[in-house]
C-alpha positions as CSV (number, residue, x, y, z in Angstrom):
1,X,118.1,86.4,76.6
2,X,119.6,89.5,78.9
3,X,123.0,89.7,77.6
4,X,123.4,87.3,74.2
5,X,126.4,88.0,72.4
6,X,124.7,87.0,68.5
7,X,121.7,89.6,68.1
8,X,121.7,93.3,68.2
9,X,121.2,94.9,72.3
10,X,118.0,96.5,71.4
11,X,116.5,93.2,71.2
12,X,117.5,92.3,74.7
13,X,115.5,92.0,78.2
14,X,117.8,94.0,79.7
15,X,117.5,97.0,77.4
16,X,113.8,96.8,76.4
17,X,113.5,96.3,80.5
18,X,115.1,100.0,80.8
19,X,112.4,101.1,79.2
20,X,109.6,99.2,81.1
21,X,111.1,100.5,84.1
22,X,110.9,104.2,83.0
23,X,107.2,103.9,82.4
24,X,106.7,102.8,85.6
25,X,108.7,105.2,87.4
26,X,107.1,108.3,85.0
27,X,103.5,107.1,86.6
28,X,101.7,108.4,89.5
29,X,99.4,105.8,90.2
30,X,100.1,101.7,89.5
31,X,99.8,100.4,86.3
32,X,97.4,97.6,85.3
33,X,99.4,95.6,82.4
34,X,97.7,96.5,79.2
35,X,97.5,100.5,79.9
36,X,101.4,99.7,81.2
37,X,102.5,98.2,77.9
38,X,100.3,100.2,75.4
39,X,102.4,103.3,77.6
40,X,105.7,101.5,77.4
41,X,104.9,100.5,73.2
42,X,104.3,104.4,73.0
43,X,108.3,104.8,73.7
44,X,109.2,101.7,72.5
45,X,107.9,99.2,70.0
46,X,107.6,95.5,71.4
47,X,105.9,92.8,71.5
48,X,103.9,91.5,74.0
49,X,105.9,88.5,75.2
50,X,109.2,90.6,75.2
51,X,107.3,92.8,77.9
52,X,106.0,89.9,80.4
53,X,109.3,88.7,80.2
54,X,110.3,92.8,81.1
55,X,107.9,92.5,84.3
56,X,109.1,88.8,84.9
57,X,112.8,89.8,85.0
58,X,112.3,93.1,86.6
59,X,109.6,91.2,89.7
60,X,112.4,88.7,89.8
61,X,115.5,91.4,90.7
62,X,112.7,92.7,93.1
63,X,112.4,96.1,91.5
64,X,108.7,95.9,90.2
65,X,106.1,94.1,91.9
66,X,101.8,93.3,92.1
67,X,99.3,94.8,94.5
68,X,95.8,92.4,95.6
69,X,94.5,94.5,92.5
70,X,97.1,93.3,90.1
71,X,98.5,96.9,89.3
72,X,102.2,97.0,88.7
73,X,104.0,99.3,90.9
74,X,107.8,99.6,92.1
75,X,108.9,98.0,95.0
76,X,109.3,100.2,98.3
């Protein structure tokens, strides 16, 4: 869920997406997804399916995106 209103905000997409997004943004080069969540799990702890649904919402408001390679990368 982005926004419920019965569980604690930390356990949101929206706030574990903030940190998604900073990892991205902190590296130089695009990010394949396991070195991009084993660098995002470094700053915060998550799990796996609360990331891909991170990239999912974050791909779908047009902020991150895939290159032919599959690296993750901001959008231009």
């Amino acid at each position: 869920m982005l926004l419920p209103d019965n569980i604690h905000p930390e356990n949101t997409i929206y706030y574990n997406g903030a940190f998604v997004l900073e990892t991205i943004k902190t590296s130089s080069n695009p990010n394949n997804i396991l070195d991009l969540y084993q660098a995002t799990k470094a700053k915060k702890e998550m799990s796996f399916s609360i990331f891909v649904l991170c990239l999912d919402w974050l791909y779908l408001l047009n902020i991150a995106t895939t290159n032919d390679k599959g690296e993750i990368k901001l959008c231009s």
